[in-house]
C-alpha positions as CSV (number, residue, x, y, z in Angstrom):
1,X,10.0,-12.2,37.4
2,X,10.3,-16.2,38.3
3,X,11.9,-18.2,35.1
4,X,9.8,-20.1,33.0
5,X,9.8,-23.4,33.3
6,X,9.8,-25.4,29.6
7,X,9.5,-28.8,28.7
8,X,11.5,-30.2,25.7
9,X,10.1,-33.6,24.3
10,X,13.1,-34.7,21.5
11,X,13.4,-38.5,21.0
12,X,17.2,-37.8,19.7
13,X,19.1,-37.6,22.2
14,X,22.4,-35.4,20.6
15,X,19.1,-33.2,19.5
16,X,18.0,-32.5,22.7
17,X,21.2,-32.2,24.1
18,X,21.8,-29.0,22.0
19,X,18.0,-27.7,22.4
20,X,19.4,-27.9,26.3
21,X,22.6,-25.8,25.8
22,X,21.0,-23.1,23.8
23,X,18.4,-22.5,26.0
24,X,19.9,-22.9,29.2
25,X,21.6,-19.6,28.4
26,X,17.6,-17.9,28.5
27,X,17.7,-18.3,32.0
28,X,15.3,-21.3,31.7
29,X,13.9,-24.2,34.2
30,X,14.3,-26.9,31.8
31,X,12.5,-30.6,31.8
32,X,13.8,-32.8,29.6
33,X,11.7,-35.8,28.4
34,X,13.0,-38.5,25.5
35,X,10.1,-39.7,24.0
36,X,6.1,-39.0,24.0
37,X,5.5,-40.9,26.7
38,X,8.0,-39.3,29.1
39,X,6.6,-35.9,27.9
40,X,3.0,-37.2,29.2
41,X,4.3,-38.0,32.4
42,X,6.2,-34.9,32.8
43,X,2.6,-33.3,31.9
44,X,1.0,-34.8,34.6
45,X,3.4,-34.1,37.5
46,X,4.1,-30.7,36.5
47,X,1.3,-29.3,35.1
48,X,2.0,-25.6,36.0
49,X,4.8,-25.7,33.2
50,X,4.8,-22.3,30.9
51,X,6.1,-23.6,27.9
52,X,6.7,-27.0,25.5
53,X,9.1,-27.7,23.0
54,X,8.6,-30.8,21.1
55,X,9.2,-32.7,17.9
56,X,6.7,-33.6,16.0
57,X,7.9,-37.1,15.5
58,X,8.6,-39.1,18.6
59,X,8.2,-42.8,17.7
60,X,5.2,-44.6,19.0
61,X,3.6,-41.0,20.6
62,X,4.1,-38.0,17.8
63,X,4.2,-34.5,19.2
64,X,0.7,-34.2,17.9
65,X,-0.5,-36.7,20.9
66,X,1.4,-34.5,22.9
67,X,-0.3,-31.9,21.9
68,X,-4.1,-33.9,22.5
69,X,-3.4,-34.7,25.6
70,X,-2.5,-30.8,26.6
71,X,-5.4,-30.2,25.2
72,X,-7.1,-32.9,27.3
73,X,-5.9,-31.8,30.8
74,X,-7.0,-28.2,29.9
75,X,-3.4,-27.4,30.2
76,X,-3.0,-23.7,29.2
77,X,0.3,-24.0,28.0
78,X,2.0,-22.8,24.5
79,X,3.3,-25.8,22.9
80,X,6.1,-25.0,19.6
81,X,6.4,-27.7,16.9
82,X,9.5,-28.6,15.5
83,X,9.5,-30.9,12.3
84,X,11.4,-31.3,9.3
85,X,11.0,-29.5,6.1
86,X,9.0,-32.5,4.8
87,X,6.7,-32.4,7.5
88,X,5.8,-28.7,7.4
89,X,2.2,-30.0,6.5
90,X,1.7,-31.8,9.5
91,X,2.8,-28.7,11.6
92,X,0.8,-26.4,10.0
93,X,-2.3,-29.1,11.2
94,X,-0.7,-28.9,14.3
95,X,-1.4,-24.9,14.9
96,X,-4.5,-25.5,13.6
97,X,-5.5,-27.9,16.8
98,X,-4.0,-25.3,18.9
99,X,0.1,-25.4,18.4
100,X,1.4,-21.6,19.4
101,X,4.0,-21.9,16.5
102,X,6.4,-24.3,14.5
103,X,10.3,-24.2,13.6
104,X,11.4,-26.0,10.6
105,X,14.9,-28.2,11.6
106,X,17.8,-27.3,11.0
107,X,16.9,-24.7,14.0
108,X,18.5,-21.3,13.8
109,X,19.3,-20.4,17.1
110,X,17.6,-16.9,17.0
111,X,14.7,-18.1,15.8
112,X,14.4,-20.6,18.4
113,X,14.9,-18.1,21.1
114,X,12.4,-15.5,19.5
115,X,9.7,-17.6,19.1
116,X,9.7,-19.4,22.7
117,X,10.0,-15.8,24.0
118,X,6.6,-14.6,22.0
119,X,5.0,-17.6,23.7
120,X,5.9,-16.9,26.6
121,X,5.0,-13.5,26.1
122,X,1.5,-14.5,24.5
123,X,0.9,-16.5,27.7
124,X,1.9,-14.0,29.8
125,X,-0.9,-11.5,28.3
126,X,-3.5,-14.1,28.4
127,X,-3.0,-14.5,32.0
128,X,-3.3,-10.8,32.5
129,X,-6.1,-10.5,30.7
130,X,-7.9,-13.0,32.4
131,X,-6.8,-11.9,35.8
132,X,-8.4,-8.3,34.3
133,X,-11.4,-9.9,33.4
134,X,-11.5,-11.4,37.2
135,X,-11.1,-8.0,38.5
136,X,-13.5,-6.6,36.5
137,X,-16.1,-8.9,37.7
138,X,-15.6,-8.5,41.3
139,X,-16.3,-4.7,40.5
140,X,-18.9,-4.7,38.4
141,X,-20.5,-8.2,38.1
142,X,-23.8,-9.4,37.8
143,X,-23.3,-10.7,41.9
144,X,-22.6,-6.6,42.9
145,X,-26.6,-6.2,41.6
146,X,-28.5,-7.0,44.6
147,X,-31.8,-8.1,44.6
148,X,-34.9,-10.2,45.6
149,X,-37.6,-10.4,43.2
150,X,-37.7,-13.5,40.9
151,X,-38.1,-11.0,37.8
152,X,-34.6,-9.8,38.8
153,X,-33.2,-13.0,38.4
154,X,-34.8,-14.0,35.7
155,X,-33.3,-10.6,34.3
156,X,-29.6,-11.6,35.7
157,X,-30.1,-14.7,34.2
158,X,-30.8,-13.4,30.5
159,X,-28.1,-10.6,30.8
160,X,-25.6,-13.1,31.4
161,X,-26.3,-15.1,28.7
162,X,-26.5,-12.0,26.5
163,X,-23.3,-10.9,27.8
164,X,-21.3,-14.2,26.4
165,X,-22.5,-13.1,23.1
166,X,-21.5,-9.7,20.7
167,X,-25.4,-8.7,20.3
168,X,-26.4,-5.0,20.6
169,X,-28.8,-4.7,23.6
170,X,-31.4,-2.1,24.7
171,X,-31.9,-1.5,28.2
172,X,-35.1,0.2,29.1
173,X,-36.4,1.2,32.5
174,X,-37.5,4.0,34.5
175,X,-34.7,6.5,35.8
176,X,-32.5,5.1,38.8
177,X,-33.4,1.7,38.5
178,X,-29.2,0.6,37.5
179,X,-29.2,0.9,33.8
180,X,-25.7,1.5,33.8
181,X,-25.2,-0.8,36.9
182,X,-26.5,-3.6,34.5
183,X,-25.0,-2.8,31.1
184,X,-21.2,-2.5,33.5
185,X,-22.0,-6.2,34.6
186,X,-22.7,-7.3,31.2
187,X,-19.7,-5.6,30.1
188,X,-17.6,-7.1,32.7
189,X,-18.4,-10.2,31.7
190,X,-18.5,-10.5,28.2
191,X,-15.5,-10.9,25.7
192,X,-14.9,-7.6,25.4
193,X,-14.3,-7.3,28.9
194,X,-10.5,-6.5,28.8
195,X,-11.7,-3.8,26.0
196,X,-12.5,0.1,26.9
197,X,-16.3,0.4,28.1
198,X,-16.7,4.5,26.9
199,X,-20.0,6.2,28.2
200,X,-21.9,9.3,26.9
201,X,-25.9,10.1,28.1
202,X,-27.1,11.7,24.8
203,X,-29.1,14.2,26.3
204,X,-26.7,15.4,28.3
205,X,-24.9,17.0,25.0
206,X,-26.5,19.7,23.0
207,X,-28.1,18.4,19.5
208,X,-25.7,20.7,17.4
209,X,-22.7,18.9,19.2
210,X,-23.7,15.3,20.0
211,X,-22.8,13.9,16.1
212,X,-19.4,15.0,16.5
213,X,-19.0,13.6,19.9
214,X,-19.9,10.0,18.3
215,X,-18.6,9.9,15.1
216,X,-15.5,12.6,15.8
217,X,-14.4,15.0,13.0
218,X,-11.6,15.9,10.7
219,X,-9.1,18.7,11.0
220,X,-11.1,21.8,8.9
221,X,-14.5,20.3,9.1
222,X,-15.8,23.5,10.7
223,X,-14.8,26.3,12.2
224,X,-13.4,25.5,15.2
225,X,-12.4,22.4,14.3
226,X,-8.5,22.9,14.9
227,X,-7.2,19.0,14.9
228,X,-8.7,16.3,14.2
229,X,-10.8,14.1,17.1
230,X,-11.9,10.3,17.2
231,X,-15.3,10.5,18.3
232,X,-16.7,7.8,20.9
233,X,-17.1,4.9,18.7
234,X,-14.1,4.9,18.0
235,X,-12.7,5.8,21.2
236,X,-14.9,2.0,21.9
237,X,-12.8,0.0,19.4
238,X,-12.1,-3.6,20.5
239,X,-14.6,-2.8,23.6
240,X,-18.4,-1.2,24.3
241,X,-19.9,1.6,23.8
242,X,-23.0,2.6,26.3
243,X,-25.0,5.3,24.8
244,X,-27.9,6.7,27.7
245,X,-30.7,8.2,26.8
246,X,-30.5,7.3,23.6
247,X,-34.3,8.2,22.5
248,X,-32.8,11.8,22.9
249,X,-30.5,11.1,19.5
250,X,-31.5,13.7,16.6
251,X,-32.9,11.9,13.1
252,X,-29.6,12.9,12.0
253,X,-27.8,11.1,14.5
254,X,-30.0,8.2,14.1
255,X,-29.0,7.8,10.4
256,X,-25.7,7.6,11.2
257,X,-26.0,5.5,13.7
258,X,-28.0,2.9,11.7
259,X,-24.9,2.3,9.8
260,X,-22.5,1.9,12.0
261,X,-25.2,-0.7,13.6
262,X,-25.4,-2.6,9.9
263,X,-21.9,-2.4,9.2
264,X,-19.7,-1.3,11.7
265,X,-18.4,1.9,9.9
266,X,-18.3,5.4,11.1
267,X,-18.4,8.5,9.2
268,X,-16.3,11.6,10.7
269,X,-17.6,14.7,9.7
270,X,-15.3,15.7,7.2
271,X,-14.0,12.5,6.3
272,X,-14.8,10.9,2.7
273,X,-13.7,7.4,3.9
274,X,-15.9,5.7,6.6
275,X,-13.6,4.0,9.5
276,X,-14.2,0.7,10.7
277,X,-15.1,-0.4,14.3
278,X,-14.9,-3.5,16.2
279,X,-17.5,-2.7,19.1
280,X,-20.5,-3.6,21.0
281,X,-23.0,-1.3,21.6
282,X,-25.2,-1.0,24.6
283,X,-28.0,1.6,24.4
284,X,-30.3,3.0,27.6
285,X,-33.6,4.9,27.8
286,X,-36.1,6.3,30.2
287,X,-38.9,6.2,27.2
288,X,-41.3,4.5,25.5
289,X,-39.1,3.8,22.0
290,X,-42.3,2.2,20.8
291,X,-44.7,5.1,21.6
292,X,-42.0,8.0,20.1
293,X,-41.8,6.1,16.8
294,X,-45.7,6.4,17.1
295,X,-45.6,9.7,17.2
């Protein structure tokens, strides 16, 4: 793995001096910059830099305009605040305009060298996951659904700007028309993109065993049940859940479901605490909702 490069922006010179021995020893590219100014221009000709270590006072520039201009440049780049006690304040407004993390002077070593390493780290992960999320798009974005019709686009077009958002959406269409296809693509592109997409067709599992398949049991809540099993909302968490078919559901099932719609909780059978579930659900039918509610 290439070292990371870090900038450290420290107007006192002894100070940055020893900011550049202790982390030399981390295997680091170092820049080194004396005031805010200098940090700017280091910005500017080396703006693939991983990481920036600056004080949050420099003189004329503080590291907050450090910090603004990062922010201005688009710059995705960690930058960790260090300030003196009295200014804790000030850092803590710092993180809230997008700082990674402050360090309070006098530094502790250790703690200097963990927290630049959870940056980096952080960073790292963020790149991954968007590098995922491209992935994930040339697989199973909205540009692998080919088509010609204007209503098609107009119907990319909407699913796409669903997709940005968390909403619940119902896809309805005949069978073999690229339910799935679509609700993949909107998926794919969506926030929830790096998440787990889990699939079940609801009429493909017998009535007597499709609650447990969603909302999973407890060990003892029947018979056979030997262990307990997280059922497929669950198995969703932090991702989607496509249900197809679901105007197959039992009235039972639809109860349930309900409430994990209103509030995202899900009951196991044999459980007497709900769990709580940070999905996005994505249902599919072949029917006429409308007309079986009718009925």
């Amino acid at each position: 793995m290439p070292s990371a490069t870090v900038l450290i922006v420290e107007d006192d010179a002894r100070m940055r001096r020893v900011l550049e021995l202790v982390l030399k020893g981390e295997a680091y590219d170092l820049l080194l910059a004396g005031s805010g100014e200098e940090g700017i221009q280091a910005l500017q000709h080396h703006p693939t830099l991983d990481l920036i270590l600056t004080d949050l006072q420099l003189g004329k520039l503080s590291g907050i305009d450090l910090l603004k201009e990062v922010r201005r440049l688009h710059l995705d780049v960690p930058v960790v605040i260090l300030t003196g006690s009295n200014s804790a304040a000030t850092a803590v407004e710092a993180m809230k305009k997008g700082a990674y993390d402050y360090i309070v002077k006098p530094v502790d070593n250790d703690e200097l060298k963990l927290t630049l390493a959870r940056a980096l780290q952080a960073r790292r992960l963020a790149q991954d996951n968007q590098s995922l999320r491209a992935s994930l798009g040339d697989r199973f974005g909205f540009e692998r659904i080919v088509s010609r019709s204007p209503q098609m686009a107009e119907l990319k077009r909407l699913a796409q700007d669903i997709a940005r958002t968390d909403a619940t959406v119902l896809i309805t269409g005949e069978s073999g028309t690229g339910k799935e296809v679509l609700a993949r693509a909107i998926h794919s592109a969506g926030p929830r993109a790096t998440g787990p997409l889990v699939a079940l067709n609801c009429a493909g599992i017998p009535e007597s065993l499709l609650e447990s398949e969603l909302f999973g049991y407890e060990k003892g809540a029947f018979t056979d049940a030997k262990q307990s099993k997280k059922g497929r909302f669950q198995l969703a968490h932090h991702g989607t859940l496509f249900l197809d078919e679901i105007g197959a559901m039992s009235l039972s099932a639809q109860a349930k479901f309900l409430r994990v719609l209103e509030d995202r909780t899900v009951d196991p059978l044999g459980s007497v605490q709900g769990v709580k579930v940070d999905i996005r659900v994505i249902g599919a039918t072949n029917q006429d909702l409308r007309a079986l509610i009718a009925r």
